[in-house]
DSSP file (Angstrom, degrees, kcal/mol; ACC not computed):
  #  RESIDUE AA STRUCTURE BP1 BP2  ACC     N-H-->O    O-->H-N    N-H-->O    O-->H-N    TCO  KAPPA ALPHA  PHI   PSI    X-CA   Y-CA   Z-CA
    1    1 A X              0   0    0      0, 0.0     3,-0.0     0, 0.0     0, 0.0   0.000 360.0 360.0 360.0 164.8   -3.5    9.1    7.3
    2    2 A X        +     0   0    0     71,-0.0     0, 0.0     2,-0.0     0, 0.0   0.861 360.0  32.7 -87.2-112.9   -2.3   12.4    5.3
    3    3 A X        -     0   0    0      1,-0.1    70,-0.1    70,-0.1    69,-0.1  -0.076  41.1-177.8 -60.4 156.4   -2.6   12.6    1.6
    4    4 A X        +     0   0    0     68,-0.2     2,-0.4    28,-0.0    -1,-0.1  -0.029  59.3  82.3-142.6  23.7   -5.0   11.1    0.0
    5    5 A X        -     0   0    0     67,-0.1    69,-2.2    23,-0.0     2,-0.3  -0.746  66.3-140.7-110.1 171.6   -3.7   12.1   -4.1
    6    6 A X  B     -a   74   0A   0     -2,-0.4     2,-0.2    67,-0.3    69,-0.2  -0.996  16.5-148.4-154.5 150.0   -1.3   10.1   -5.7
    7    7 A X        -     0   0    0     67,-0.6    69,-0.4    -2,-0.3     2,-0.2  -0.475  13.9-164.6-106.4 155.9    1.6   10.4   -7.8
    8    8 A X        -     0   0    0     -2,-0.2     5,-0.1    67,-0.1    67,-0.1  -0.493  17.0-137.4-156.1  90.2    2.5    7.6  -10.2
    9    9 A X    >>  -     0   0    0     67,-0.2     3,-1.5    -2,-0.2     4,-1.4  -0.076  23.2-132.6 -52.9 136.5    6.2    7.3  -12.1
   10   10 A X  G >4 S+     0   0    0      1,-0.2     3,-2.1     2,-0.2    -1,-0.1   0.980 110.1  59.5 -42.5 -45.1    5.3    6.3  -16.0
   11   11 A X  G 34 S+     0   0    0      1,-0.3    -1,-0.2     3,-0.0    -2,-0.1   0.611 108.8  38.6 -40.6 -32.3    8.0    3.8  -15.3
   12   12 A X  G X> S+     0   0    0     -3,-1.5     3,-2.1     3,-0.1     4,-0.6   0.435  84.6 114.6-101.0 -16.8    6.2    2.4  -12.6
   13   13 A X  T << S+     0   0    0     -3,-2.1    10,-0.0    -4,-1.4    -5,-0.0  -0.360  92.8   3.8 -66.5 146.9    2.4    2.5  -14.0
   14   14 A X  T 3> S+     0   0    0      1,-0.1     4,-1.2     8,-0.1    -1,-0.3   0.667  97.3 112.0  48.5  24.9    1.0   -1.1  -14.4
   15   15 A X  H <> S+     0   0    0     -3,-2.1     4,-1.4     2,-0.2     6,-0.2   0.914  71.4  57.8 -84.5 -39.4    4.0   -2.7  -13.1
   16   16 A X  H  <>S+     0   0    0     -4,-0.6     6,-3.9     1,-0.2     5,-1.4   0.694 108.6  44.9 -41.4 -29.4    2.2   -3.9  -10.1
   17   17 A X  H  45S+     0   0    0      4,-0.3    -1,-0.2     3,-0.2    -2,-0.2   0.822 115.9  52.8 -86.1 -46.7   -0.6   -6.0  -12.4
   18   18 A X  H  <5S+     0   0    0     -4,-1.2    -2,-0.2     4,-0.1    -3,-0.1   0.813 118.9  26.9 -77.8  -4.0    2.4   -7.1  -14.3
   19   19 A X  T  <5S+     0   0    0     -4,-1.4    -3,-0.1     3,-0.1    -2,-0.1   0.852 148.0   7.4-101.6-103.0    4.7   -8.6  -11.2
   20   20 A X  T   5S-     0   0    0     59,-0.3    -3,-0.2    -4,-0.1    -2,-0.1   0.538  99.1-106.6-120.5 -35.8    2.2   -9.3   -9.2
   21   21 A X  S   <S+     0   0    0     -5,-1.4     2,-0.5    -6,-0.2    -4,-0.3   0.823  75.5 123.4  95.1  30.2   -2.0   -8.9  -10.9
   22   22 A X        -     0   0    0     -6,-3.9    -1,-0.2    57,-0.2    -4,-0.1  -0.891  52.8-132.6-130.5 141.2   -2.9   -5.5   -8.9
   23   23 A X    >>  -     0   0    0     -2,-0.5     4,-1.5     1,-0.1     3,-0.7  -0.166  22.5-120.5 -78.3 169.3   -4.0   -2.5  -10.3
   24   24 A X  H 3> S+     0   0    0      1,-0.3     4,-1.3     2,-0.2    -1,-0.1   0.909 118.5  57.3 -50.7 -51.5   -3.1    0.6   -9.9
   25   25 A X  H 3> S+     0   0    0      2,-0.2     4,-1.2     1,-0.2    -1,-0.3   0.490 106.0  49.4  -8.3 -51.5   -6.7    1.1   -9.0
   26   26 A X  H <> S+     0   0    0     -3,-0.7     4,-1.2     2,-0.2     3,-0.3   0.989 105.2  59.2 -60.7 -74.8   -6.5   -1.5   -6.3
   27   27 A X  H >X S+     0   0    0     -4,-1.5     3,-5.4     1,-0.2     4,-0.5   0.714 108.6  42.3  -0.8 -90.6   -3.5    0.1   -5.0
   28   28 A X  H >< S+     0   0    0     -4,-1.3     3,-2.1     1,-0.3     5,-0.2   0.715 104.8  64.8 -33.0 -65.9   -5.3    3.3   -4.5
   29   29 A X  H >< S+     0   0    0     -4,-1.2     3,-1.1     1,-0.3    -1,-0.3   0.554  95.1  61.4   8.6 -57.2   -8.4    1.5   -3.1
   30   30 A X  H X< S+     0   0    0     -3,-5.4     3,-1.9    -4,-1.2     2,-1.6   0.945  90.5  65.1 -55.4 -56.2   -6.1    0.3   -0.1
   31   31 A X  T << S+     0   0    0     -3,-2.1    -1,-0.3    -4,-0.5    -2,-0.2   0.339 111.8  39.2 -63.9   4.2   -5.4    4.2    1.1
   32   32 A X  T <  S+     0   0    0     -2,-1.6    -1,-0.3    -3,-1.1    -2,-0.2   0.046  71.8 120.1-136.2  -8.7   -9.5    4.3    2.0
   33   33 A X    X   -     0   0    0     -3,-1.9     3,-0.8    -4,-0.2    -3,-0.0  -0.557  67.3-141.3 -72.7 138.2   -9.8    1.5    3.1
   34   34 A X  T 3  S+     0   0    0      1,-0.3    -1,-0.2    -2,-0.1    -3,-0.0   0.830  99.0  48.0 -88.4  -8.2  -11.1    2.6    7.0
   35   35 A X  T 3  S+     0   0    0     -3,-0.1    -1,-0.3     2,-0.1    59,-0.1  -0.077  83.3 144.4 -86.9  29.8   -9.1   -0.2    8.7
   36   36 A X    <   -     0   0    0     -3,-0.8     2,-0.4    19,-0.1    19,-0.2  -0.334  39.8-143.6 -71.7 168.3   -6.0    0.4    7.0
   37   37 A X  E     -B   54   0B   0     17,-1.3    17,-0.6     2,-0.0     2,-0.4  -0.999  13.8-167.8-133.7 141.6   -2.9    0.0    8.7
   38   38 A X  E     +B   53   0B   0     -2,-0.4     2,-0.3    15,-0.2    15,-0.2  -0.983  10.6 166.5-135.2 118.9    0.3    2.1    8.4
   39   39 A X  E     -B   52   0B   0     13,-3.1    13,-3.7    -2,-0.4     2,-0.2  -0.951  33.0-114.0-136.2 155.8    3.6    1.6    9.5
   40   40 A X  E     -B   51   0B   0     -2,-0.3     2,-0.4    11,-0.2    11,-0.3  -0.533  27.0-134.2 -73.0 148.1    7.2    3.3    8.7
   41   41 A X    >   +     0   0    0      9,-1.1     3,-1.4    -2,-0.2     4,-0.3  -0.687  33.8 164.6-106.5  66.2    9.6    1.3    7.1
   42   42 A X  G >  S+     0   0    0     -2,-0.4     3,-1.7     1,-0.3    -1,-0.2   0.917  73.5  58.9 -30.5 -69.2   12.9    1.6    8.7
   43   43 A X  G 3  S+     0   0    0      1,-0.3    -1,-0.3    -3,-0.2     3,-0.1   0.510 119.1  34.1 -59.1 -15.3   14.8   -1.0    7.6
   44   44 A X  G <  S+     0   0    0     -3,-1.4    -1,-0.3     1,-0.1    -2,-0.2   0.173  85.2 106.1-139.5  28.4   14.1    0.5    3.8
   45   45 A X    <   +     0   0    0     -3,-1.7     4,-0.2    -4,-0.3    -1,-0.1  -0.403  37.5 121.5 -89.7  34.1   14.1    3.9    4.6
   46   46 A X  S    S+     0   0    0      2,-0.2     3,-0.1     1,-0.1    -1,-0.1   0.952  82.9  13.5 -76.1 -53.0   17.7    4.8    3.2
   47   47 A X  S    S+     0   0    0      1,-0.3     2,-0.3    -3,-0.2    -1,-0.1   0.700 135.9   7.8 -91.8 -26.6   17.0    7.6    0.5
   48   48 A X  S    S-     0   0    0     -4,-0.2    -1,-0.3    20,-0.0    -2,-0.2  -0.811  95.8 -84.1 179.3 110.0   13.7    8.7    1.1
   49   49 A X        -     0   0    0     -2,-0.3     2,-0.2    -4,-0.2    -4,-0.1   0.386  50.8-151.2 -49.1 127.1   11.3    7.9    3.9
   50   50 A X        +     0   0    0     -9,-0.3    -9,-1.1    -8,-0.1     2,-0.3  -0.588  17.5 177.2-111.0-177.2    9.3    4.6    3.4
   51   51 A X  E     -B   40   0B   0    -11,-0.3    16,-5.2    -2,-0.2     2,-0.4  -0.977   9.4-168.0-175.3 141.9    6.1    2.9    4.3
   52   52 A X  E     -B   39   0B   0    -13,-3.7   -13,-3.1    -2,-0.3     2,-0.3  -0.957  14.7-160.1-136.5 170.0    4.1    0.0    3.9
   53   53 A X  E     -B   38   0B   0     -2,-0.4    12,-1.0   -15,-0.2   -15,-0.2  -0.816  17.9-133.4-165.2 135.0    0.7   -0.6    4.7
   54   54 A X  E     +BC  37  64B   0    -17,-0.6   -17,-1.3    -2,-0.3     2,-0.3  -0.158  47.6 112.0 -37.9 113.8   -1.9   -3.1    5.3
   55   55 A X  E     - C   0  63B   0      8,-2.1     8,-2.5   -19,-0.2    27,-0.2  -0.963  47.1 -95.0-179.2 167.1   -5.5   -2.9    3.6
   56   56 A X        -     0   0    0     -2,-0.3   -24,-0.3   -26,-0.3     2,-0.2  -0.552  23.7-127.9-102.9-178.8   -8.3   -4.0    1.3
   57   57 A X    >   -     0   0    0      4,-0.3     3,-3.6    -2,-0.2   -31,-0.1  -0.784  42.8 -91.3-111.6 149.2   -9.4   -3.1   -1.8
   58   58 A X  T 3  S+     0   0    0      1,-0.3   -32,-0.0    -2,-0.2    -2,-0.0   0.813 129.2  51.2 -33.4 -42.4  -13.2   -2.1   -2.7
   59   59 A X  T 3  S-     0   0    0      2,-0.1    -1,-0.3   -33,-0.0   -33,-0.0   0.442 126.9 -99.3 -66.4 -16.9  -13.7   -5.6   -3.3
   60   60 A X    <   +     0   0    0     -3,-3.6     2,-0.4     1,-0.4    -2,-0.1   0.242  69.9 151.5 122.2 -12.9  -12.3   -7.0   -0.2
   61   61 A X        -     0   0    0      1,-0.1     2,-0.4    -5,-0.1    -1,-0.4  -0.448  45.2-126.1 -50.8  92.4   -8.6   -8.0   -1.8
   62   62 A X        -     0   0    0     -2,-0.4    20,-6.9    -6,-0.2    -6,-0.2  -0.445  32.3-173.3 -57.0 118.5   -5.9   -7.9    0.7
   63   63 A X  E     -CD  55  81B   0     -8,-2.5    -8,-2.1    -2,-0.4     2,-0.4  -0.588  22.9-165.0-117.1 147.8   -3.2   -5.8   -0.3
   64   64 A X  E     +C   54   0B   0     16,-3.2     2,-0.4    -2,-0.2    16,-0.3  -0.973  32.2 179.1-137.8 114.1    0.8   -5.0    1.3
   65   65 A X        -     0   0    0    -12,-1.0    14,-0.2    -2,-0.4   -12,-0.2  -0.817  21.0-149.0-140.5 110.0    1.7   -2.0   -0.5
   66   66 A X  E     +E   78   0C   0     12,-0.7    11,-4.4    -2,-0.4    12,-1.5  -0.138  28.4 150.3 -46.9 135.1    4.8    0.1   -0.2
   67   67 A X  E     -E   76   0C   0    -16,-5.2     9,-0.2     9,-0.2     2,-0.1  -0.935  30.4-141.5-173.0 152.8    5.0    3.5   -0.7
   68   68 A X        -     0   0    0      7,-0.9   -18,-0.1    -2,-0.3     9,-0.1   0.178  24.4-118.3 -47.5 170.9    6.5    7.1   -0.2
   69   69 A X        -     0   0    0      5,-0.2     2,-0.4    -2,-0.1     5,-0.2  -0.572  26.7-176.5-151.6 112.5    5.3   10.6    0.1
   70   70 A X        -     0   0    0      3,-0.5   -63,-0.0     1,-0.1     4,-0.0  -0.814  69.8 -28.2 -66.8 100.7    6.1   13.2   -2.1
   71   71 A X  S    S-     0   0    0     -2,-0.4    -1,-0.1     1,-0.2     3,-0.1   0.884 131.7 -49.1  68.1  14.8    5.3   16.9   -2.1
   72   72 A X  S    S+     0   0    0      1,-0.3     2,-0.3   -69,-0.1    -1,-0.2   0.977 116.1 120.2  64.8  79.1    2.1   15.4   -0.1
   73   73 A X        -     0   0    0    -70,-0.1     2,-0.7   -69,-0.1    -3,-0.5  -0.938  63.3-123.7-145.3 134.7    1.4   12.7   -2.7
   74   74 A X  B     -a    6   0A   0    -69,-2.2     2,-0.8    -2,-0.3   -67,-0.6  -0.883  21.4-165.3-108.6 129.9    1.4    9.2   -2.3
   75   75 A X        -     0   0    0     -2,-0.7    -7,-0.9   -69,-0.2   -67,-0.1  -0.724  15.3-136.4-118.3  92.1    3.6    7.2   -4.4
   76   76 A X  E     -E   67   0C   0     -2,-0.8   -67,-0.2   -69,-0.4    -9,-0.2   0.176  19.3-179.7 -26.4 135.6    3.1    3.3   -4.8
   77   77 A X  E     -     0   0C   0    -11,-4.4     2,-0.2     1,-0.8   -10,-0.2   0.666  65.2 -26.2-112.6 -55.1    6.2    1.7   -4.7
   78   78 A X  E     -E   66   0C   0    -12,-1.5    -1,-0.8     2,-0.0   -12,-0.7  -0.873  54.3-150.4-178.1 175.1    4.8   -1.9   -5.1
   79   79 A X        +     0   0    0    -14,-0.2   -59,-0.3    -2,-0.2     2,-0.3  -0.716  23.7 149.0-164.0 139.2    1.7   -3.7   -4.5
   80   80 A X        -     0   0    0    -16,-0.3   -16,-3.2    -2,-0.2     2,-0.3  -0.894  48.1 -92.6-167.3 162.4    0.9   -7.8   -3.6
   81   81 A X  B     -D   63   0B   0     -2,-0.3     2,-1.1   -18,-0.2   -18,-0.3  -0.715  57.8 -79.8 -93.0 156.3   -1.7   -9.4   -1.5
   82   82 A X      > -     0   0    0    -20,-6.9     5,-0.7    -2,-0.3   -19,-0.1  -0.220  38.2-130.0 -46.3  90.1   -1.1  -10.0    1.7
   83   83 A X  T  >5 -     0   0    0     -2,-1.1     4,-4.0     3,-0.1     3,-0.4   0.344  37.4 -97.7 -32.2 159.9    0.8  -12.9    2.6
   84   84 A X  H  >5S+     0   0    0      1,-0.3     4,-1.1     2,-0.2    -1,-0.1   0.894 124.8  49.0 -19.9 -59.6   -0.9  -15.4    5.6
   85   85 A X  H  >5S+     0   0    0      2,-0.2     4,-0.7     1,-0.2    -1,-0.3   0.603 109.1  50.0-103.5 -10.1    0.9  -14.1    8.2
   86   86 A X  H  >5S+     0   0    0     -3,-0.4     4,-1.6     2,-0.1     5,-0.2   0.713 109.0  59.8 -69.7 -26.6    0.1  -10.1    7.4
   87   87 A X  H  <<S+     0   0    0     -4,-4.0     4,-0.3    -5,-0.7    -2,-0.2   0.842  96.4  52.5 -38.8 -40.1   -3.3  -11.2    7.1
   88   88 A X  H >X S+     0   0    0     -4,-1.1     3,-3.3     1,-0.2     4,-1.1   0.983 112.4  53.2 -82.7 -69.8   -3.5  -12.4   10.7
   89   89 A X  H 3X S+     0   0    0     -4,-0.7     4,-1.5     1,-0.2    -1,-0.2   0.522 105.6  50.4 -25.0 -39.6   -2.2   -8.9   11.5
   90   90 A X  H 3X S+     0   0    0     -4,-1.6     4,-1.2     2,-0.2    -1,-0.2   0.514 111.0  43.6  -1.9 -51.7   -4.5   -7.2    9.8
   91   91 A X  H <4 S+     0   0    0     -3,-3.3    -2,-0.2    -4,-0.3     4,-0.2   0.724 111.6  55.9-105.1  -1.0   -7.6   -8.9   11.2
   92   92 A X  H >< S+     0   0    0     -4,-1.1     3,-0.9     2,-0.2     4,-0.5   0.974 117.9  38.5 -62.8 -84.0   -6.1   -8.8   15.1
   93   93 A X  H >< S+     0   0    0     -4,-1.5     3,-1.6     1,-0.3    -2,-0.2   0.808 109.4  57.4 -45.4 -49.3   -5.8   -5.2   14.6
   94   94 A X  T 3< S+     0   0    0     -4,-1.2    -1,-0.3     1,-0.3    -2,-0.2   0.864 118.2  33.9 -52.0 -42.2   -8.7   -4.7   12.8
   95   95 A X  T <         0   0    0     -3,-0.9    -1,-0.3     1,-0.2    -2,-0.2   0.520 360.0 360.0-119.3  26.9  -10.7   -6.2   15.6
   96   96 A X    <         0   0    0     -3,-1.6    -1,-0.2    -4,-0.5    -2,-0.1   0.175 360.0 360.0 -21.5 360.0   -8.5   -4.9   18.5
């Protein structure tokens, strides 16, 4: 994967802990993660190219987190753990 900085709207800082209980911190975490998994987002691609992706946190926290890229930035869109059934995707690929 490309950028590895990130951009962060004020608007948007800490919304992710407060919808959901991950930090921004986590967030980032995912984008290093060395299994991560990356896909385009068609279907929510209307204005401005999307992406979600699959991944852990330093701590092992499975994360599905939408996001952009800006100006080669990555910009968190929003942030959850992985439901069940992206998990089992996740660890298929992962051991693919």
């Amino acid at each position: 994967m490309g950028p590895k900085e990130f951009e962060w709207d004020r608007g948007n800082i800490n919304k992710n802990l407060d919808k959901h209980g991950v930090t921004d911190q986590e967030c980032e975490e995912v984008f290093f993660d060395t299994e991560l998994l990356a896909y385009y987002d068609r279907g929510h691609s209307v204005k401005e190219d999307r992406y979600y992706a699959l991944g852990k946190t330093l701590a092992g926290r499975g994360l599905f987190v939408v996001f952009t890229i800006r100006e080669n930035k990555i910009r968190v869109i929003s942030a959850r753990d992985m439901s069940k059934k992206e998990r089992k995707v996740y660890e298929k690929e992962k051991n693919a």
